[in-house]
BAMARBA-478016 format. One record per residue (C-alpha): x, y, z. Coordinates in steps of 0.25 Angstrom, whole numbers, plus 5000, padded with zeros to 4 digits. Each point is the difference from the previous one (the first is absolute). Layout:
# residues N
XYZ/...
This chain:
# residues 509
511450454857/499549885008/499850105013/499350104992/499149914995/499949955014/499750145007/498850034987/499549865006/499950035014/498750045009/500150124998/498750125000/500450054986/499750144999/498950074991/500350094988/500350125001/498950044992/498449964996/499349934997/500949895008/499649874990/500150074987/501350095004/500749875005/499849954988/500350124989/501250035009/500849865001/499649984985/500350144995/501549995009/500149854995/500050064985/500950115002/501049895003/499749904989/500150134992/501650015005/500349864996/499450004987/500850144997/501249935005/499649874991/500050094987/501150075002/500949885001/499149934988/500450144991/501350025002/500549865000/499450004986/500450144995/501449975004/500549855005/501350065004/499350075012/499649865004/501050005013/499750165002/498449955001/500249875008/500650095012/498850095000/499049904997/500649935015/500350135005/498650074999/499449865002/500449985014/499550155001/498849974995/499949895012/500050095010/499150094993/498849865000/500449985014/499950165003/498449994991/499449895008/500450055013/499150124996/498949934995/499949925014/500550105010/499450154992/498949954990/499349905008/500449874992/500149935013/498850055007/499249974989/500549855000/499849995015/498450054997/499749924990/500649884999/499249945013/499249885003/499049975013/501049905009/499149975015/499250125000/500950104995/500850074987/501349944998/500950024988/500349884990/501049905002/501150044992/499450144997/501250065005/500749984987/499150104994/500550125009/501450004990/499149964987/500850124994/501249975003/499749854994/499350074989/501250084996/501049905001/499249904990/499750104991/501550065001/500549864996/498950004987/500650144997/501549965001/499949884991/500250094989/501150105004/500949885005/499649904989/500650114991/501250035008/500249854999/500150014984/501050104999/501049955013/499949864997/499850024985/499149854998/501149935009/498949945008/498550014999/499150095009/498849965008/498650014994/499150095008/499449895008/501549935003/500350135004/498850035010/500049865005/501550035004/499750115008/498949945006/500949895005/501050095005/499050105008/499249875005/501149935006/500850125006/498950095003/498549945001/500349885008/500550075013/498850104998/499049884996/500249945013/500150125010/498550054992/499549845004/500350035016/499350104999/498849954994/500049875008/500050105013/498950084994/499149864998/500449895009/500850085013/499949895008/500949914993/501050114999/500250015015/500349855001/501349955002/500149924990/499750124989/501150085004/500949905002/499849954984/500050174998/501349995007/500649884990/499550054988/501150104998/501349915001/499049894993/499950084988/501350034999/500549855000/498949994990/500450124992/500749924991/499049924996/499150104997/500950084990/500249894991/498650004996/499650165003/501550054992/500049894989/501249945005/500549894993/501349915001/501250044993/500149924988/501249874999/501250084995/501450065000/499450115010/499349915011/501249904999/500850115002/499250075013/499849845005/501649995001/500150135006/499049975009/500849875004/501450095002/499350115007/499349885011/498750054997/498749914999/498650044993/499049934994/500150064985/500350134993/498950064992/499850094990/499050125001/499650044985/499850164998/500150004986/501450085003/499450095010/500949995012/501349965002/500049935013/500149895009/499649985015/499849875011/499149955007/499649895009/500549975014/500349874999/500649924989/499049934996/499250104997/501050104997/500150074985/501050064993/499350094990/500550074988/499350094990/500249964985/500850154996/501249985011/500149854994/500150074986/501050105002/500849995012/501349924996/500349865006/501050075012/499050105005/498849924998/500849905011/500250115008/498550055000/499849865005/501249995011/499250145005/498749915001/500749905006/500550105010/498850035007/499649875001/501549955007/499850125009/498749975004/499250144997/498549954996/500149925013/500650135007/499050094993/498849905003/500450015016/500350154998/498650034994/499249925011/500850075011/499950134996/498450004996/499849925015/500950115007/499350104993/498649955002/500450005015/500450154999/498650024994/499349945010/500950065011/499650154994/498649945000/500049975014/500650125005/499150104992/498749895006/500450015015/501050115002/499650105011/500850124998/499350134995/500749984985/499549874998/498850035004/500150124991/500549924988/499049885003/498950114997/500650064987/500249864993/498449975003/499650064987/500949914993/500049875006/500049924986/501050074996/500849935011/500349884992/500950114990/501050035009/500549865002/500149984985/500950114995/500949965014/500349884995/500250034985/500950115005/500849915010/500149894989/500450104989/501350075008/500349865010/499849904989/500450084991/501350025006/500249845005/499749974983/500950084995/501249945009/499649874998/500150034983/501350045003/500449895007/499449924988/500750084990/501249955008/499749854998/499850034985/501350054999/500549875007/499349914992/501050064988/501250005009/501349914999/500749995012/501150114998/499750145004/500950054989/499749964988/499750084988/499049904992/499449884996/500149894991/499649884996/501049945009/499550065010/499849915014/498950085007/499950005016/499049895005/498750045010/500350144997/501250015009/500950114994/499950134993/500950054989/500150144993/499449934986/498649945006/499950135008/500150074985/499249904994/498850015009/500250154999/499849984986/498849935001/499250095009/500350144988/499649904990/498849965006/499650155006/500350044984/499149894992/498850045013/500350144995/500450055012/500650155000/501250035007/499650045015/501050134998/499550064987/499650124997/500650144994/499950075013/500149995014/498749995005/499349914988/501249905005/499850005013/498549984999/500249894988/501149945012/498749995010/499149954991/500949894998/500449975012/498350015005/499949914986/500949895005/499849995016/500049875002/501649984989/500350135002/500450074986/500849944991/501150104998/500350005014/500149835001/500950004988/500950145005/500249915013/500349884991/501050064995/500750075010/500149865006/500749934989/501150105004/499849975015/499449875001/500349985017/498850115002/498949884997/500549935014/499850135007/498650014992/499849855003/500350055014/498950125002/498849914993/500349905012/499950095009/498850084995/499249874998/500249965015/499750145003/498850014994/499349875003/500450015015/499650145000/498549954995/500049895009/500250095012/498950104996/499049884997/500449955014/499850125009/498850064991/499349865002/500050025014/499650125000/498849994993/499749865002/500449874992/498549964998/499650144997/501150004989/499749864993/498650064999/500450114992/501149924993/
């Protein structure tokens, strides 16, 4: 979403509509197509609200198709506002219209960008007004007034945070570049400039942690038998942060995550539905799971992986750039001609490169680095001998996380089914026949690229309660592939630098 976003908000030379007249056919065409889709959600929004009420016992039958043609429904936003910008004119329309006189000339208003995807943002606010009503009733009948629902504006300002924090604030600061290139170019060429550009990216993410507290609602976990509990867990596990919070969603989502690269400003954060109803012993190894990225270092392994690879790949650009510029041969020259015709459309390319690159490459590293997570988790509930067959109150569990018996490999297991069955996630493998399973297997496995899908992480999990010696040779492969990758990056940055120059690439960077 974030490079979407990003890609609608780039220099592009929109196209016209496809038919006259061009103002009023932009118009017509993105609202008519933005319609049609509010049209699906609220057809998806009675259908939950009947048949929930006709008959209650349909509830779980209801809630699986109301996510199911939801996340369809996604798509089908995303598939409407890239009409509207790239065949109905949206975007040319904004880029004619939403000018101002800069030095002599027409240039297009700070921030304007953020009008190009307007659908998009108008279908996403008005899904979330339109939804209300389908998941509050969903929530009366599965929870049966266990725990209140959000009003409407609870419920908006929710989702607001959410998209705010995860989505706008990368896109927000790409679209203010470009408006300071567009009105003061001379203090983007400076060193200074691009060396702060060049900070703000690991500054915001030692910051990060600061910023969710107020944008998620974030609060500290109240005085109790739970934080006690976590705050000695912590101790046995040798893990330092500085305070476990609780994310209120009115029993939305059952989760729990951590961030913050140093421990002082390192969170533990858990939602208020996986304190309610995950048992004490899964709910501990939840936690040993979060504490697992951080004692094997993955957000400072992700932070170095990120500002390699978008470096090494903004030297790849810059090489094609070069090559294409001041090549001799006849199918440079050839090509150089062809892309003439669009060269604002140059700045496309790079963007779906790297959300590519980050979707397969880090997808992959994420997904080992859950593993090796789920691991610790499994850990964090392990007594020291590699046989036994259950715990008790008597229990002496291994301290630092240092060994790994069959009953914390099965509780952690237990705790990833509970957790995927109160988010109500389907089985990756469902389905009557063949093909409806395997397309329901990849659109889980597409759903959960960066964990990978949870039948898989606890199918594994469980095979290794039978053959726990398998995590060192696991253990063994992520060293190795860590090394590999981070060397591999350094290299390319290395020769690619020299070849298209150092200078040439901080400017770019």
């Amino acid at each position: 979403m974030v490079f979407a976003l990003i890609a609608a908000c780039l220099p592009i030379e929109w196209p016209h509509p496809l038919i006259g007249p061009e103002r009023e056919a932009a118009l017509v065409l993105s609202g008519g197509a933005v319609a049609a889709a509010f049209g699906l959600a609220l057809a998806l929004r009675g259908w939950v609200i009947r048949t929930v009420r006709r008959d209650p016992l349909r509830r779980y039958e209801a809630a699986r198709a109301y996510n199911r043609w939801r996340r369809v429904l996604f798509f089908v936003n995303l598939a409407v506002a890239a009409a509207c910008v790239l065949a109905f004119g949206w975007g040319w329309r904004v880029q004619s219209e939403l000018l101002i006189f800069w030095d002599g000339e027409a240039r297009l208003l700070p921030f304007a960008e953020l009008a190009v995807p307007l659908p998009y943002f108008v279908l996403l606010v008005g899904g979330w007004l339109v939804y209300y009503d389908a998941e509050r009733a969903l929530h009366r009948v599965l929870h049966l007034g266990e725990r209140p629902f959000w009003s409407r504006s609870a419920y908006l300002l929710y989702n607001l945070r959410q998209f705010a924090l995860m989505v706008m604030l990368p896109v927000l600061l790409w679209v203010a570049q470009q408006a300071l290139g567009r009105y003061l170019p001379d203090i983007t060429r400076t060193l200074v400039y691009k060396l702060g550009s060049l900070a703000v990216v690991p500054g915001l993410i030692l910051l990060m942690p600061l910023l969710m507290k107020p944008l998620l609602g974030l609060r500290p976990m109240p005085p109790g038998p739970v934080r006690d509990r976590f705050v000695a867990l912590a101790r046995r596990l040798e893990f330092r942060c500085a305070d476990f919070l609780l994310w209120p969603t009115h029993g939305a989502i059952a989760n729990a995550f951590i961030t913050g690269l140093l421990p002082r400003v390192r969170y533990v954060v858990f939602t208020d539905r996986i304190l309610d109803d995950l048992p004490p012993d899964e709910l501990d190894a939840v936690f040993g799971h979060e504490v697992g990225h951080a004692r094997h270092g993955h957000i400072w392994l992700y932070a170095g992986f990120l500002a390699l690879s978008l470096s090494v790949l903004a030297a790849l650009v810059l090489f094609v750039e070069q090559v294409i510029e001041t090549g001799t041969s006849e199918e440079v020259g050839r090509l150089r001609e062809a892309l003439k015709g669009f060269k604002t459309w140059a700045a496309l390319p790079p963007v779906v490169l790297v959300t590519a690159y980050l979707f397969v490459v880090f997808g992959a590293l994420s997904r080992w680095c859950e593993r090796q997570a789920d691991l610790f988790g499994c850990r964090a509930m392990s007594c020291a001998d590699p046989t036994c067959t259950g715990h008790d109150e008597k229990t002496v569990y291994a301290t630092g996380g240092r060994c790994l018996c069959p009953t914390g490999i099965r509780t952690f297991a237990r705790a990833l089914d509970r957790v995927r069955d109160l988010n109500g996630l389907d089985a990756d493998e469902g389905g009557r026949h063949r093909l409806g399973r395997a397309a329901r297997a990849v659109w889980g496995w597409l759903r959960a690229w960066q964990h990978g899908p949870m039948s898989r992480r606890i199918a594994y999990l469980s095979d290794l309660a039978t053959r726990p010696h398998d995590e060192r040779r696991f253990q063994r492969r992520l060293f190795a592939l860590k090394w590999v990758l981070m060397l591999s990056l350094l290299a390319a940055l290395v020769v690619l630098g020299q070849a298209v120059g150092w200078r040439a690439l901080l400017e770019v960077l």
